[in-house]
N, C-alpha and C positions, 0 to 999 in steps of 0.2 A: 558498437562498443557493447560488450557484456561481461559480466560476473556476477560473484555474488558478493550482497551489499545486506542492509539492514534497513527492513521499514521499521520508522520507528511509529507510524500513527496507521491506522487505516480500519475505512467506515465501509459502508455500501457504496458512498459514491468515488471514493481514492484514497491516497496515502499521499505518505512524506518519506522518501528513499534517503539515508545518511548515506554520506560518502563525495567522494572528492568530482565524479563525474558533474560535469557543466552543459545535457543538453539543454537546448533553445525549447524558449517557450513556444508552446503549439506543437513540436516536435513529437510525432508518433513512436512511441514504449509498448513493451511489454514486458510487467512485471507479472514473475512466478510468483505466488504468495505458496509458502510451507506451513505449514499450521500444524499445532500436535493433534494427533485421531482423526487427521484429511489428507484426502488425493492432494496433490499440486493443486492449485488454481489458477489457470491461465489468464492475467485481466489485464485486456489491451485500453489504453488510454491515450494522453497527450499531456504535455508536459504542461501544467500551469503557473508556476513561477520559478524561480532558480534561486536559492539563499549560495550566492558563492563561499564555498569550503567547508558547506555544510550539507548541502543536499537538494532535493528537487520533488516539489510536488506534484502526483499525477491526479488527473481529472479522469476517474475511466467512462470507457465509453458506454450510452445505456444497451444492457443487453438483458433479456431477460433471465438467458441460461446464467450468465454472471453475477447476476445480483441472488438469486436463488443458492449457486454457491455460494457466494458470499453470506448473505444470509443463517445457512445451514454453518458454516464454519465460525460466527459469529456466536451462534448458540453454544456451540461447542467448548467454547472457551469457558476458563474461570471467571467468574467477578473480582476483580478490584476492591480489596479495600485498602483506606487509609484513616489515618490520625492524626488530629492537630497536638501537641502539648498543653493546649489550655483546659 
């Protein structure tokens, strides 16, 4: 199975994939991560849990060339802010 879908979290060590897809945990993936100002990143994992009709967490797997992307893509991004009302 493939397309494309929506990470909605992801560290150096995986993500959380939205979307309707149900593989099995342990189940070998690979997700492409798009990032803005980066090449693709290829980051091969395994499935770590399943939230049915919601999505699927990957574990990726240690690699060094991937976590240096990772990494280098990481930086790249904006910071986050937010605000409470109080």
């Amino acid at each position: 199975m493939s397309g494309t879908v929506r990470v909605a979290d992801f560290s150096l060590t995986g993500c959380f994939v939205e979307g309707l897809a149900s593989p099995a945990p342990g189940e070998a993936v690979l997700v492409t991560l798009r990032l803005p100002g980066a090449a693709p990143v290829p980051a091969t994992g395994r499935v770590a849990y399943v939230v049915p009709l919601q999505g699927f967490a990957v574990m990726f797997d240690e690699d060094e060339r991937l976590q240096a992307a990772l990494a280098a893509a990481i930086r790249r991004l904006q910071p986050v802010t937010y605000s409470t009302n109080r």
